[in-house]
C-alpha positions, 0 to 999 in steps of 0.5 A: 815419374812412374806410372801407378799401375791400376791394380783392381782391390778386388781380387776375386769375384765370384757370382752372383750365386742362387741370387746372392752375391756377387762374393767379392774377396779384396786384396786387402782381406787377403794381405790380413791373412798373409799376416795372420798365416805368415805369424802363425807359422813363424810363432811355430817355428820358434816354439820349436826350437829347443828349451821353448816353453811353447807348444803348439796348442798355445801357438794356434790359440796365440794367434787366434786371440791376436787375431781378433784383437787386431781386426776389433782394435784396428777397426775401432781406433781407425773409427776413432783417429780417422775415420769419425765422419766416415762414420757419421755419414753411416754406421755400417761404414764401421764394419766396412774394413774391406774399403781399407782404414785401419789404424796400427795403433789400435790394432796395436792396443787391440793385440795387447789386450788379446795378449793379456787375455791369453797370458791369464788363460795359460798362466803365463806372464804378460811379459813374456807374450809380450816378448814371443809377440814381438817379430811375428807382426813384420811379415803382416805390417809389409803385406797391409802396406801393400794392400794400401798401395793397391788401393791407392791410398796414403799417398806421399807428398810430391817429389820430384824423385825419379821413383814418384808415382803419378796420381791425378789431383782434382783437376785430374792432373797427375802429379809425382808422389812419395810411395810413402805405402812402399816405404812403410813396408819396407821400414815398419814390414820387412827391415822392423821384421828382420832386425827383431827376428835377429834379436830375439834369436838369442836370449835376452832379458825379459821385455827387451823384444817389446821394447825394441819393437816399440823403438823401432817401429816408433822410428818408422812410421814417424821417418815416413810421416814427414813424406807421407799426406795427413788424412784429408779429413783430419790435415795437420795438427800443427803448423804444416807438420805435424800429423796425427801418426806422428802424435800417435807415434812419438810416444812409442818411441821413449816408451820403447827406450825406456821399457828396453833400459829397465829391461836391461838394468833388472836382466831378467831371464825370459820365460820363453825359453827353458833349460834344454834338456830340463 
C-alpha cells in the first residue's frame, strides 16, 4: 500500500494585503490553465502547418470561447449531475469551483456550444471546429485528473494491489484505494491525447476527429468507472454498478461509432486543411 502524500490544494497564498485576502491560488485553478494554455498553444501549431485553413486570430479566439464554455458548462452540469445538495445548502457553492466539481460532460456540452458560437462568427463549418477541437482537450483532461488527486477526491474502490493508495475511512482506518484519478489521466488525458493527436496528423474525412474522440473517451471513463466510487451523494443507480459517469457515458461511446461510420461512409474532405500552395 502506498502512502498518499498529503499535498496542500493551495499552492500559493499571498496576504492578507491592505486588509484583503489572503489570495489563495489552488492547484486545481492551476491545472485549468495547464489545459487552456497547453490547448492554445498545440491549436497553433497545427494552424501552422501547411494547407491550414487557420490563423492565429481564430486560434486565440478558439480558445478563449472554449474556455468559457468549459468553466460555465463544467460547473453547471456538476451542479446539475452531482452537486444538487451542495447546492441546496448554499448557493454560492455554484461559484465555488475552486473546492473541485466539475462535471466532463457539461464542460463537454459547454465546449460544444462555444464551438457552434465561434463556428457562425468566422463562417466556418460546425463540422470542422468540431474537428480541429478534437486532440486539444487531452493535455487538459490529464492535468485536472491530477488536480483531483491532489485534492484527494474520486478515490477507487479497495484493492489489494501493491500500488493502492491508503485513505482513512470513517473510523479513520486507512484502507488500499484504486487511484482511479491517476488512471483516468492516463486513458482520458495522455493515451485520449496521443492517439488523436496521431489521427488527425493526416487527412481524414470530416467528423472522423469528433467521432474518435467520443469513442475513445466514452471508452475511458466507462473502463474507470467499474474502479472508481459513485458520489457518496448520488451511490449507484443500479444494483451495486451502475454509476451516473457510466449513465453519462455509454452513449458517447455509439455516438462516437456511429458519427466516424457516417464519417467515413460520406468521406468528405475536411475544411481544416487547404491546398498547399493555393
Amino acid at each position: 500500500m502506498l502512502t498518499y502524500p498529503h499535498i496542500d490544494p493551495v499552492a500559493i497564498s499571498i496576504g492578507p494585503v491592505a486588509g484583503i485576502g489572503p489570495l489563495r491560488v489552488h492547484w486545481y485553478g492551476i491545472m485549468y490553465l495547464v489545459g487552456f494554455v497547453s490547448a492554445w498553444l498545440l491549436a497553433r501549431r497545427r494552424a501552422s502547418r501547411p494547407g491550414s485553413t487557420w490563423t492565429h486570430l481564430d486560434i486565440d479566439d478558439l480558445i478563449f470561447y472554449c474556455a468559457i464554455g468549459v468553466i460555465v458548462g463544467g460547473r453547471l452540469g456538476w451542479c446539475i449531475f452531482y452537486g444538487r445538495d451542495v447546492v441546496a445548502q448554499n448557493w454560492l457553492n455554484v461559484f465555488h469551483i475552486w473546492d473541485g466539481g466539475m462535471s466532463f460532460h457539461g464542460g463537454l456540452a459547454g465546449v460544444l456550444v462555444a464551438a457552434i458560437v465561434f463556428a457562425r462568427t468566422k463562417g466556418k463549418l460546425v463540422a470542422d471546429v468540431f474537428d480541429f477541437l478534437a486532440p486539444l482537450p487531452g493535455i487538459g483532461l490529464m492535468a485536472g485528473r491530477l488536480g483531483n488527486f491532489i485534492n484527494g477526491e474520486l478515490w477507487g474502490k479497495p484493492t489489494d494491489l501493491p500500488w493502492g493508495f491508503g485513505v482513512p475511512n470513517a473510523q479513520g482506518e486507512l484502507v488500499a484505494r484504486h487511484p482511479s484519478q491517476l488512471y483516468e489521466a492516463t486513458l482520458e488525458g495522455l493515451v485520449l491525447f496521443a492517439l488523436l493527436w496521431w489521427f488527425t496528423g493526416k487527412p481524414r474525412p470530416r467528423l472522423a476527429p469528433s467521432g474518435l474522440f467520443l469513442f475513445l473517451y466514452g471508452c475511458a471513463r466507462f473502463t474507470v468507472e467499474w474502479v472508481r466510487l459513485p458520489d457518496a451523494n448520488i451511490g449507484y443507480l443500479v444494483g451495486n454498478w451502475l454509476t451516473m459517469g457510466m449513465l453519462l457515458t455509454t452513449p458517447m461511446i455509439f455516438i462516437g461509432l456511429a458519427v466516424m461510420a457516417y464519417a467515413y461512409r460520406r468521406n468528405q474532405p475536411s475544411g481544416n486543411l487547404g491546398a498547399v500552395g493555393a
